[in-house]
C-alpha positions in Angstrom: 15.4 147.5 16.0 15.2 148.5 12.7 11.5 148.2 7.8 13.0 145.5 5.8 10.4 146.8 3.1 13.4 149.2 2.3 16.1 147.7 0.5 19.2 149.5 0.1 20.1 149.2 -3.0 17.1 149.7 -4.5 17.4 152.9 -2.3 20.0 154.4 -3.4 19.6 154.0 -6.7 16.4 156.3 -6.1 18.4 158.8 -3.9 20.8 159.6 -7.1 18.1 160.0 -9.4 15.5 161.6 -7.4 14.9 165.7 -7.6 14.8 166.5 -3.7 13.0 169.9 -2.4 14.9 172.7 -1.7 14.7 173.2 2.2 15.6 176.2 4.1 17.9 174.3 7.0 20.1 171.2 6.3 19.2 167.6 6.9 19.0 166.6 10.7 19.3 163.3 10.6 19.3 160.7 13.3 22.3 158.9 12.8 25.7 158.0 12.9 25.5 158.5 16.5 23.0 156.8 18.9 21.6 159.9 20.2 18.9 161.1 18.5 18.6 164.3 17.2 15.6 166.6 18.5 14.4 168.1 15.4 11.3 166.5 13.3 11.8 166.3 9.4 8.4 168.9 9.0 4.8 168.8 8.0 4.9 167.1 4.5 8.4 166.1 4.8 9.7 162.5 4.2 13.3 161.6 5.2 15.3 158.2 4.9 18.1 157.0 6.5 19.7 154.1 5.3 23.3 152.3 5.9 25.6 148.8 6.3 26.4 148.3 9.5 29.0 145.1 10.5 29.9 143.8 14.0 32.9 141.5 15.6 33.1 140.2 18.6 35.4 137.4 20.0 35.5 135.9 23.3 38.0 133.1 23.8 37.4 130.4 21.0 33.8 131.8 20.0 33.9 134.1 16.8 30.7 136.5 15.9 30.3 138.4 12.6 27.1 140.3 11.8 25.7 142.0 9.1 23.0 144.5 8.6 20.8 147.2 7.3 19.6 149.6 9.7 17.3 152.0 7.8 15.1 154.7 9.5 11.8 155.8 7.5 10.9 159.2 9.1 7.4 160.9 8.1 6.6 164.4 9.0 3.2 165.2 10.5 3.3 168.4 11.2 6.0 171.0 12.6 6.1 168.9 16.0 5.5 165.1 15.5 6.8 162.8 13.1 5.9 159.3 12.7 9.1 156.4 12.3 9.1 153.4 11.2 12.7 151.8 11.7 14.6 148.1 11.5 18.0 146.5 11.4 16.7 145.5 8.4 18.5 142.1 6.9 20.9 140.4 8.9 23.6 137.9 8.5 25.4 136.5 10.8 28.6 134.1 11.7 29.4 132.4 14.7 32.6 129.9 14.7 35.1 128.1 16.8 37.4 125.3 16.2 35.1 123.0 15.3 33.3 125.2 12.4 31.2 128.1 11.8 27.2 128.5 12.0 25.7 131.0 9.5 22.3 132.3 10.1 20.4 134.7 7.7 16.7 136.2 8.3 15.1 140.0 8.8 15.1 142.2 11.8 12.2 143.1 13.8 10.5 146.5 12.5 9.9 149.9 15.6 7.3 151.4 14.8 7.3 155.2 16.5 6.3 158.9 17.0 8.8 161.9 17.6 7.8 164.8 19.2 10.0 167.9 19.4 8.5 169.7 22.5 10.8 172.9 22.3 13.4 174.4 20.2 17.2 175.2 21.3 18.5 178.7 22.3 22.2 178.8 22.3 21.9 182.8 23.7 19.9 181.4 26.6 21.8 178.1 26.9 17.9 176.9 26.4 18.1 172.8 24.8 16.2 171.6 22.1 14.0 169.1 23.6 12.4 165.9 22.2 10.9 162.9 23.6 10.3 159.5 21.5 8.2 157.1 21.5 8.5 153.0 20.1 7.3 149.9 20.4 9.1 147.2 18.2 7.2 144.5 17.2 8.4 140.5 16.3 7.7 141.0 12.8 11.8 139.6 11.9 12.3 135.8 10.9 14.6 133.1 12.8 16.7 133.9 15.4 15.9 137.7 15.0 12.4 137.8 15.6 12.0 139.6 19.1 8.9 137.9 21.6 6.2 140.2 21.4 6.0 144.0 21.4 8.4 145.8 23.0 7.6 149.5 23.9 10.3 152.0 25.0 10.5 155.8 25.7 13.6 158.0 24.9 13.9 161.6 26.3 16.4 163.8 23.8 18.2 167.0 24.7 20.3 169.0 22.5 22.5 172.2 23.8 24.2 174.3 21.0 27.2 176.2 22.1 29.8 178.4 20.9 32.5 177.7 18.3 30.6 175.1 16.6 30.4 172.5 19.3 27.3 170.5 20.9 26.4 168.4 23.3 23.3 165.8 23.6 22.0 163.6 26.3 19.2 160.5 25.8 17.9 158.8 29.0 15.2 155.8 28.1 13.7 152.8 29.1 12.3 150.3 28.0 10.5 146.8 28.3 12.1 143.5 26.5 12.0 139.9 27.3 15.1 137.6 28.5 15.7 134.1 27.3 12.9 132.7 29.7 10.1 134.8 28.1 9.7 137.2 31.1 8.9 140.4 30.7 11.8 142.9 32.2 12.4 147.0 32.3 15.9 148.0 31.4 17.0 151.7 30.8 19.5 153.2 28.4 21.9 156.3 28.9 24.1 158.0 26.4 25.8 161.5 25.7 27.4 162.8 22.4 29.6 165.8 21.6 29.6 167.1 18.2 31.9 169.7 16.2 31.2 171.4 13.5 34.7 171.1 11.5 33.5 173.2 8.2 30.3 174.4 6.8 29.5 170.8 5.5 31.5 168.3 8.0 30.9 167.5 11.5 32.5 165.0 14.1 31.4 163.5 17.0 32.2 161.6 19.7 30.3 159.7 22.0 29.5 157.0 25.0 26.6 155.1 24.3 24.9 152.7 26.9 23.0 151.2 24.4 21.3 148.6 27.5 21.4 148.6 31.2 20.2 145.6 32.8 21.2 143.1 34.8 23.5 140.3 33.9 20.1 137.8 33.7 18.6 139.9 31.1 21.0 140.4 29.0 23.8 142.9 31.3 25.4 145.9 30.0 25.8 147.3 26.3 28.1 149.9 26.6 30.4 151.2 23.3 32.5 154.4 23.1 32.0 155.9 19.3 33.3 158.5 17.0 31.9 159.2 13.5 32.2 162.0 10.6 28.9 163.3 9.0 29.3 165.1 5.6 26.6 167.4 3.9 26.7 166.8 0.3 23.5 168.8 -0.1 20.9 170.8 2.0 19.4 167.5 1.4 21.8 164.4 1.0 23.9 163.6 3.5 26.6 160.7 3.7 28.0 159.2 7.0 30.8 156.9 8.8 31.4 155.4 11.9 33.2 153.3 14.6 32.6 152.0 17.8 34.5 150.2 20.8 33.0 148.0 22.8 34.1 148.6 26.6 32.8 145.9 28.5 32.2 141.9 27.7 28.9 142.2 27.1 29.3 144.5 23.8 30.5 143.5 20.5 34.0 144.6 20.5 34.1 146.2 17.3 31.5 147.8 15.2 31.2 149.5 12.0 28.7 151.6 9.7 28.6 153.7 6.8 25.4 155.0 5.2 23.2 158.0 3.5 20.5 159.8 5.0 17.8 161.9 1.7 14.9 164.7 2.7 12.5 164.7 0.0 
């Protein structure tokens, strides 16, 4: 899902030379890991999160390499909403066996979305930061990656802070997509995260993701296991790495991302 308006490069040439505001708490941002976080970026507030992201998968003579650009544009509306526009941004992609390889290049399909952060956390009161999104992707991509229609999905988020600098997160969704036949179906999604805070600036994680439940007509099962690093270079800037494992046919069975996340 993710707006290939936003080019990386171009990006982060603006990220090193742009003066960001000072802020009184550090970046949230919503990646590496696939669970969201529940915080919004603020009234006024712009944030953008931007990274390469590669995939492998091989099953018996059948080779597939994919590249992309996930980026995440998040705009604050007020203290509680935040609107989101997001996209895998542009994609490239191999597939091979023994008698040669296919490459196919074209743009991902843009979300376009609304966070709301319905309550804060209270680690005293073992209370959750609460958050529930709302997206509907839209076949705006080119080739084989435009999507059929719009696509609208809703993601609950739940955050608990606890002692010693760990934290736990939980994101139920749903959502509607189409199979290869053009019909409409619902699948759901499912994933927790546990996070450390390892110093004042680096936190880890680790993390199951069912990224899609369905059934094996539409599509089966994406389920990875993932562990990343997050580093604070400023109250601002924020640089990022991770890994996942695929842990069932349908997923890829290795993916990778790196990427940079600004508040201006």
């Amino acid at each position: 899902m993710k707006t290939h308006a936003v080019l990386l490069p171009g990006w982060l040439a603006l990220t090193l030379s742009a003066t960001v505001h000072a802020a009184d708490d550090p970046i949230a941002t919503d990646r590496p890991d696939f669970v969201e976080s529940s915080d919004v970026v603020g009234k006024g507030r712009v944030q953008i999160e931007t990274s390469l992201a590669w995939e492998y998968d091989r099953e018996g003579i059948l080779t597939s390499r994919q590249r992309s650009t996930p980026t995440l544009l998040r705009i604050g509306l007020n203290d509680n909403w935040e609107l989101r526009f997001e996209t895998d941004g542009r994609m490239v992609q191999r597939l091979g066996d023994d008698s040669g390889t296919v490459r196919q290049r074209g743009w991902s399909d843009v979300s376009v979305g609304l966070k709301w952060h319905v309550a804060d956390g209270d680690e005293e009161q073992g209370r959750p930061g609460i958050a529930w999104l709302f997206h509907a992707d839209v076949d705006s991509g080119s080739g084989t990656f435009r999507g059929q229609g719009v696509r609208p999905s809703v993601r609950l988020v739940a955050e608990w802070e606890l002692p010693g600098g760990l934290s736990i997160g939980v994101m139920p969704g749903i959502y509607q997509e189409r199979n290869d036949a053009g019909s409409r179906y619902i699948g759901t999604l499912l994933s927790g995260v546990v996070g450390k805070q390892l110093t004042e600036r680096l936190r880890g994680f680790v993390e199951l993701s069912g990224q899609q439940l369905a059934s094996t007509r539409n599509g089966g099962n994406t389920i990875t296991a993932d562990v990343g690093l997050a580093w604070l270079l400023t109250r601002d800037l924020q640089v990022d790495g991770a890994v996942s494992r695929g842990l069932n046919r349908n997923s890829p069975d290795w993916s990778w991302t790196v990427g940079i996340s600004s508040r201006f």
